[in-house]
N, C-alpha and C positions, 0 to 999 in steps of 0.2 A: 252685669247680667248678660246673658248670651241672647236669649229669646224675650220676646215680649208676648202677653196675649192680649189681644185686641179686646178693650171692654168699653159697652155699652150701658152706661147707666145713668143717674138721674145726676144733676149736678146740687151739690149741698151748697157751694157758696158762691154765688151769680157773683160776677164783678160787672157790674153795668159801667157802660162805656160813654156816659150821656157827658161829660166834660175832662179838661185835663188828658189824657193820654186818649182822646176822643175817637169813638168807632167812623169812618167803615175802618174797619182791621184786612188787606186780604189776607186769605188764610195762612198761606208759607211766611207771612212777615211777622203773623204772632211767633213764630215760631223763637224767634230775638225774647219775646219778652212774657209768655205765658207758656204752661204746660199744664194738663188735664191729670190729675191724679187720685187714684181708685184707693178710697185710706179704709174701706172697709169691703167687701162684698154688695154688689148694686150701688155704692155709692160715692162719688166723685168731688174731688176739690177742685177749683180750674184755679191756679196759683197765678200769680201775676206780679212781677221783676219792672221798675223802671228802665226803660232803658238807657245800657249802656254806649257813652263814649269814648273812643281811641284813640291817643294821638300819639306818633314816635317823633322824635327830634333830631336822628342822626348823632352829629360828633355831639350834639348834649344843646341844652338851652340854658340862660342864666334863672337864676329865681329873685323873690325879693330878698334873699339875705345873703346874695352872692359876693358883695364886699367886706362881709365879716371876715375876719381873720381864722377863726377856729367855726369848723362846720358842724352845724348839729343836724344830723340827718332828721329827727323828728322837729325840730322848728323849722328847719326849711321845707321839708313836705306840708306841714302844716298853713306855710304862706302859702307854698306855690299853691296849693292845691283853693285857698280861698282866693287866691288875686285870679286863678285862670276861672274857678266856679263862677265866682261874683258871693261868695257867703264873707260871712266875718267869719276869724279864726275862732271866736267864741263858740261858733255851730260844729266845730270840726274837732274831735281828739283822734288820736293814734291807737290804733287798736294792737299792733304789735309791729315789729319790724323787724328785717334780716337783712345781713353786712356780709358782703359774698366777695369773691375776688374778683370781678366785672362789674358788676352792677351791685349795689343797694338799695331794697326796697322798705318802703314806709305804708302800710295797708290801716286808711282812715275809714271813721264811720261821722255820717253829719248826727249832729245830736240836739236837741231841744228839752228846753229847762231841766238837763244834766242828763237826759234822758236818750239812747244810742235810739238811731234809726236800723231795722234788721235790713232793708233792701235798700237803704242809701250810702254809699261805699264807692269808695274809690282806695286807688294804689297811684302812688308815683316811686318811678324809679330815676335814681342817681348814676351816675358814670365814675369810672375811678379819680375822675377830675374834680367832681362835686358836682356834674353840669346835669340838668333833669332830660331825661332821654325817653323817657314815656308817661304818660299821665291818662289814667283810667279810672271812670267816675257815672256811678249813675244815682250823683247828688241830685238832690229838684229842688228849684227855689220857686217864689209865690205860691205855695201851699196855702192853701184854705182847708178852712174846717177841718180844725187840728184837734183832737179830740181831748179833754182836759188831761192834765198828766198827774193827777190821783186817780187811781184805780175803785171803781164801786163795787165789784165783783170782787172778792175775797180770793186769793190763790188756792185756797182747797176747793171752791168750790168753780174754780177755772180747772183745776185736772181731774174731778169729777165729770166736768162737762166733755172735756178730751180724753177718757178714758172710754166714756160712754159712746163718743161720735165714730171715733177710732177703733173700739173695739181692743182695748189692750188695758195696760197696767203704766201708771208713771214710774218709772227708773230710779228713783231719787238722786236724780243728777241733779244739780243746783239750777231751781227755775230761775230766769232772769225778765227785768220788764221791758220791753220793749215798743218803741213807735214802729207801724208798718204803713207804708206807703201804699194807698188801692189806686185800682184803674182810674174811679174818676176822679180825682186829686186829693180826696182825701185822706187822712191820717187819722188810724186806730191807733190808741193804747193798747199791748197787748200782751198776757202772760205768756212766756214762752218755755214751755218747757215739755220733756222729752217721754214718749209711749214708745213703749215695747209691748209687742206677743209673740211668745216664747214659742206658738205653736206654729205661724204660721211666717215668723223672721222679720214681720214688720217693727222696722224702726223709726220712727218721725220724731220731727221736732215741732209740736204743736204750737198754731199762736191761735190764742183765746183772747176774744175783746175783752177790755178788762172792764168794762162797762156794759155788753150785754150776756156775755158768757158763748158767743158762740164761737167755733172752732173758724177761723175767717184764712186762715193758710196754713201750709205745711212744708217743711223739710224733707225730703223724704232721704235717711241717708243711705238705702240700699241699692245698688246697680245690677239695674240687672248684672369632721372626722374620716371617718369612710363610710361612704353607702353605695347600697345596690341600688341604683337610679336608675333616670333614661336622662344621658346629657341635655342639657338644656339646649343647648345645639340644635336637639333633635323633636319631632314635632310627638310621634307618633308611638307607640311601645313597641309597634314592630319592627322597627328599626333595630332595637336590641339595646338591654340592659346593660349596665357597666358596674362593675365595680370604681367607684370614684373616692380617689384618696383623700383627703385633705384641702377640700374644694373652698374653705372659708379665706376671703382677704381680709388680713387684720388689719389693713389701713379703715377698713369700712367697718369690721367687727374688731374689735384689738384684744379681745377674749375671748375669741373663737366663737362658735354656735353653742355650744354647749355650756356658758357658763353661768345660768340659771338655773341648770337642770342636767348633771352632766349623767349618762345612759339612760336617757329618755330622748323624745321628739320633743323635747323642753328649750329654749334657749331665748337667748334675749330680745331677740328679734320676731321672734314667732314660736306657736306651741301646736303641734298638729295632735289631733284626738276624735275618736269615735265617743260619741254620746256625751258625754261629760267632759272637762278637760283636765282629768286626772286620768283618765281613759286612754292613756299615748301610748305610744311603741318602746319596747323596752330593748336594750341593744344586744344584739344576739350573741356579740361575745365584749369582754372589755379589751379595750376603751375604748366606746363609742362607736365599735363597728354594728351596724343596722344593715346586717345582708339577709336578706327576704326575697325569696327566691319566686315570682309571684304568676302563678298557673294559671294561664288563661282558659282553662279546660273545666277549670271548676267555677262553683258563684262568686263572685269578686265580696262577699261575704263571710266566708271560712274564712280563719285565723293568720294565714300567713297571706292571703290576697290583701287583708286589713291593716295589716304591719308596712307590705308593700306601699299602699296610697301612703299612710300616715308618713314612711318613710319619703318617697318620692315627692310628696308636697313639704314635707321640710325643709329637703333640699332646694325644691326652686322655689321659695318663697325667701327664704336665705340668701339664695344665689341674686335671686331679684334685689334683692336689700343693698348685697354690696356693690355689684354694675350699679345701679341708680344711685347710690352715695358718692360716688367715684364720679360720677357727673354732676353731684350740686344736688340732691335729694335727701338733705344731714340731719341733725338734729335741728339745724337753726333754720332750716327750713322744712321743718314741724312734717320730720320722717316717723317712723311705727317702731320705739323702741322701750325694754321695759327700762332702761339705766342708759341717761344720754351723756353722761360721761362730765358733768359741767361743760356740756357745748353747746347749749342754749336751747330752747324748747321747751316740753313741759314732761317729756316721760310717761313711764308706767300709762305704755300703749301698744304692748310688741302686738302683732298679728294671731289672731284666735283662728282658728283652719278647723272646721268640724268637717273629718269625709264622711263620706255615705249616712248624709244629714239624712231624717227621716221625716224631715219636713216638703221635700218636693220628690220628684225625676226629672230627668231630660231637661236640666240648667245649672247652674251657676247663680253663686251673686256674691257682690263684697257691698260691704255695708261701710261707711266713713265718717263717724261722730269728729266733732273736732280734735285739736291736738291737745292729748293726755287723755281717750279715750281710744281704747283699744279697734283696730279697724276689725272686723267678722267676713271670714270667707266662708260659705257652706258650700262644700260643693255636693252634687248628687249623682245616683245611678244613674243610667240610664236602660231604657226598656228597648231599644230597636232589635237586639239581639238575646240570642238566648244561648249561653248563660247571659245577662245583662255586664255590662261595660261598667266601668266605672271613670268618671273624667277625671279623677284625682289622679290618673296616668293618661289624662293625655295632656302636653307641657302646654302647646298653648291655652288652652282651658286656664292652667292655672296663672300663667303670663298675665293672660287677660284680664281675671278678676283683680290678680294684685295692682297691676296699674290703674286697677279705677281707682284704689288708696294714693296712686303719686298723685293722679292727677287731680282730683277732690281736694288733697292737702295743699298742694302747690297754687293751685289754681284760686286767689280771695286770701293766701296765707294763713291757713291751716282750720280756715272758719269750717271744712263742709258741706258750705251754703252757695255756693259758687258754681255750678254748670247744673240748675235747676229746671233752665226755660229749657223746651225742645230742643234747639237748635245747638243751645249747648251741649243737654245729654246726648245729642248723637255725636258732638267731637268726642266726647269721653267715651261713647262706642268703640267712635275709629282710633283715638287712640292705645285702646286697650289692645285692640287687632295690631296696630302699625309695630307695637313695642313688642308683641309675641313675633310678627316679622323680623323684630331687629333682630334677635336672639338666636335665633334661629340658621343667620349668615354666617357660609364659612369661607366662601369665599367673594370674587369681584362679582359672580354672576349675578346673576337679579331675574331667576327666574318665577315663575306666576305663581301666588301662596295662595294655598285652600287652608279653610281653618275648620277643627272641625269632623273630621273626615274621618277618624276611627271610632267615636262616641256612636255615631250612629250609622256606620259598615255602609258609606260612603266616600269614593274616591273625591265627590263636587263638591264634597263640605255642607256647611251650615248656613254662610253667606251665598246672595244669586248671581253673582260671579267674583271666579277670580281676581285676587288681585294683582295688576296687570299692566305695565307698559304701552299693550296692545288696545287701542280705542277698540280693535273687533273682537278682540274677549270680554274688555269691560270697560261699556260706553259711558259708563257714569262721570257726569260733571258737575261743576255746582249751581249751575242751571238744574240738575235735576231735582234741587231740592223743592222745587215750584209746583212738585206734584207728589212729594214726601211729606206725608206727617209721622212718619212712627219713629223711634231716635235710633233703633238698627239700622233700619235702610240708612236716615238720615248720618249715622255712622259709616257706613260704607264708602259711600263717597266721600268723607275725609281721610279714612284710610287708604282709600286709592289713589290719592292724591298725594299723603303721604308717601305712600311707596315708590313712587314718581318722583316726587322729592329726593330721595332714598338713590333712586337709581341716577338720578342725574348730578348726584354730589360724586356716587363711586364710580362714576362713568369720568369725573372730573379730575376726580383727586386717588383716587384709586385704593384699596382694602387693607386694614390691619387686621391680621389676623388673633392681635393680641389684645384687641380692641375693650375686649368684659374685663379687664384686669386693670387695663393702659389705657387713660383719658386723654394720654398726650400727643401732640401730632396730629398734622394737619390729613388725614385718610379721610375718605370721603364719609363712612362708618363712624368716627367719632366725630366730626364736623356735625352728624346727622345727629347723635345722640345728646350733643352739648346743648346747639337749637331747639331741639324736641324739647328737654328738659327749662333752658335757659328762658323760652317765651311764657312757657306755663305761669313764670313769676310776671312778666311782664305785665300778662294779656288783663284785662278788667273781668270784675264779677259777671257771669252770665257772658262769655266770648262770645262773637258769631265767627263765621269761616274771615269774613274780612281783617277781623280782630283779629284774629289768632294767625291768618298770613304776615299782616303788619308788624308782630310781633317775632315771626322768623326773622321778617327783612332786619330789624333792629336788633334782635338779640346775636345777627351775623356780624351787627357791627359794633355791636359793644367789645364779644371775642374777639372777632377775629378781624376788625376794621374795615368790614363790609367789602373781606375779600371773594365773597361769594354770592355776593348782589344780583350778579346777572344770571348767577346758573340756580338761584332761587326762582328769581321772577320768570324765569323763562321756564321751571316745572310748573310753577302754580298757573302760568298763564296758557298753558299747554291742554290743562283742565277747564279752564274756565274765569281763573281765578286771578285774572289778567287787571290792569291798572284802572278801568271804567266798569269793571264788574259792582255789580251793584243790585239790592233786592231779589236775588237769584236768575238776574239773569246775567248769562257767561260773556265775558269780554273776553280775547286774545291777545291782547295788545300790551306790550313791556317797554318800560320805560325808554328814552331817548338816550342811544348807548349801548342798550342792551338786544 
């Protein structure tokens, strides 16, 4: 989502803080481990994440099963992960896992009397050695008052109660039971299962006590051939149209875009449509060409402005699919496809794109259920102008929303349920911003990106400043989160931070121009992209900025043997995000060496 609006309302489920995760809280520190969420009109959920831990290990650590002869990545996560917790292996199964060419990851959930915990999780990852290189975990051991684990509340009459709290319809996605960890240490029983309204885009994943019926947390999964495009290259439609030949890579599609649906905006990976999504673009001549020639002079409503969006958000939603596969965003790390080819994952989940949704104006949002459910872009009009804009033509708009599907998916392996708290949803802000940046480079330079700026016939954009090299264009560091509650701001300054990153790897290592196509090679441009991507697996459920740096530092050296150790620490610490940074206040300081 691009925009937030500030709501004030009553709160439905208090988490008192009288033991266990025990208040005072200052306010920026809940940010790690609660988020305030508005699941109806006037009225609010304050969600609440145990917090998580981070640890990397460099060239790798050993585990308990490291002189076995034959490695089982899921028995060895299973040890590591209970000798470092202090649980027995009995508390702990494998939720799923992914076998990569750097790293493989194992994403556990602790569990009692067979029964998964929703906010007790961790990941550990492996080195090509077998050696464990990061472990992320916000397991809790001495839990008290553990609520019994037969349910007294009937499941219909828990999605009744979440139908009614939420204001919506259950989905009939398969509800599951789960234990959830509260603020004071206790542990609900809870049915979980998923509300939609169709009118207004809300999507959750309700947990209901299964013992009093009431709604006690929420998911929330929404964020804020040839064709006639605007290269992805480029930010703005003014820029100019292209006719673009044959833009699909079959390394990342190997049937092109069109082979679910060939002369429509159909295809495997994504289906763009007004109203319905039978409602697509039909190709203006065969085969497959979609040239829509699209008049800004008229309402971005008529007929061929309509073909335009559906057409132009095909293409970069497409285009986005195969740069991020091409970096480690596949199947097996539970990507948006309808047919995963037998390469692991769950499928029948390409990307749904409604333009000129009639449910909002003036935003965006992508919606991210887990892997083998389809992720949902809606994008909207917008009102600043007259005739009205539409952001289905402007790229980054669409950049944006699609990466809150990487990184939702990536982020917990493929749960969803993973950048919930504040602190998180504002990285998944700024990453959604930093990766419409990446895209956007054509060459070494690294000049300061507005986002934003044609939706609403502004040259400043939608962010309050640039993002920027420049401390005097944009002072933001992550000290400034100290006085940030909302997760846009709170995303800004990781995006800025990002960019910084950005410029100080190509200021290093220097540009490939071939970079969206070619993973390989050490350019500063793909060095950036492999990172970005590489930590997402890393980092634990609910990252803070500390997590998610620690997780650059080590995913530089899984790759690339931590040959970029000092020209990382020295971007992050440049902002703030320096070796004693710590509860948001900014350190400068890098390592001994660096």
């Amino acid at each position: 989502m691009l925009f937030n609006k500030f709501l004030t309302s009553v709160l439905l489920a208090v988490m008192c803080a009288s033991s266990g995760f025990a208040a005072p809280w200052p306010t920026s520190l809940k940010h790690a481990t609660h988020r305030t969420r508005e699941v109806r009109s006037g009225v609010t959920i304050e969600t609440f994440h145990p917090p998580s831990t981070f640890e990397t290990f460099g060239e790798g650590a050993d585990h308990p099963l490291s002189a076995r002869a034959e490695f089982s990545l899921k028995d060895s996560a299973r040890a590591f992960a209970a000798s470092h917790a202090g649980l027995d292996e009995s508390q702990i199964e494998v939720r799923v896992d992914s076998i990569g060419e750097f790293a493989s990851h194992a994403f556990l959930r602790q569990t009692q009397d067979g029964i998964p915990f929703a906010n007790a999780v961790a990941n550990v990852a492996f080195n090509k050695d077998n050696k464990v290189v990061s472990f992320g975990s916000s397991f809790v051991k001495n839990l008290s008052k553990i609520a019994p684990s037969q349910p007294t509340v009937s499941l219909e009459d828990a999605i009744a109660s979440a139908e009614k709290t939420l204001n919506g319809k259950f989905n009939e996605h398969p509800a599951t039971l789960e234990f959830l960890v509260r603020q004071d240490g206790s542990v609900s029983l809870t049915h979980v299962v998923q509300i939609q309204n169709d009118e207004t885009g809300a999507w959750v994943e309700a947990f209901v006590d299964a013992h009093s019926g009431e709604v006690v947390s929420v998911t929330d999964f929404v964020t804020d051939a040839s064709y006639r495009a605007l290269p992805i290259t480029e930010e703005i439609l003014t820029q100019g149209f292209q006719t673009i030949t044959d833009p699909q890579d079959t390394t990342a599609s190997p049937l092109g875009w069109h082979n679910t649906g060939s002369g429509t905006t159909t295809g495997n990976n994504v289906v763009t449509f007004k109203g319905t999504t039978s409602a697509t673009t039909v190709q203006s001549s065969a085969t497959d060409n979609f040239i829509y020639v699209q008049d800004p002079a008229q309402s971005p409503t008529v007929s061929v402005n309509v073909n335009a969006a559906r057409t132009n958000t095909f293409y970069i939603v497409n285009s986005v699919h195969d740069i991020t596969y091409k970096y480690g965003f596949t199947e097996a790390t539970f990507n948006f496809q309808q047919n995963n080819f037998g390469k692991g994952g769950v499928g029948n989940d390409r990307v749904t794109v409604s333009v000129q949704d009639s449910a909002g104006t003036n935003n965006a949002d992508f919606a991210t259920p887990p892997d083998g459910q389809s992720g949902r872009m809606r994008m909207f009009l917008w009102t600043f102008t007259s005739p009205q804009r539409d952001g289905a033509l402007e790229n980054d708009i669409v950049v944006h929303e699609n990466t809150h599907g990487v990184t939702n998916r990536m982020t917990g392996g493929g749960s969803g349920r993973c950048l919930q708290t504040t602190e998180s949803g504002g990285m998944g802000e700024g990453w959604s911003d930093a990766m419409a940046d990446w895209t956007e480079k054509t060459s070494s330079a690294v000049p300061d990106y507005v986002l934003g700026q044609y939706v609403i016939n502004d040259p400043a954009g939608i962010r309050s400043h640039p993002y920027s090299t420049s401390s005097a264009v944009n002072p933001l560091t992550y000290g400034s989160l100290s006085t940030l509650t909302e997760v846009h701001d709170i995303g800004e300054v990781w995006a800025n931070i990002l960019h910084n990153v950005y410029a100080a790897l190509v200021g290093a290592h220097g540009f490939s121009t071939t970079a969206r196509t070619d993973p390989s090679g050490t350019a500063g441009n793909v060095v950036h992209l492999h990172l970005f991507l590489d930590a997402l697996l890393l980092q634990p459920c609910n990252p803070t900025f500390l997590n998610a740096r620690d997780a650059w530092i080590q995913a530089d050296q899984n790759r690339f043997g931590g040959a970029n150790r000092c020209t990382l620490w020295n971007a992050f610490a440049s902002r703030g995000l320096g070796v004693n940074a710590a509860s948001h206040r900014n350190d400068f300081t890098v390592p001994t060496g660096c």
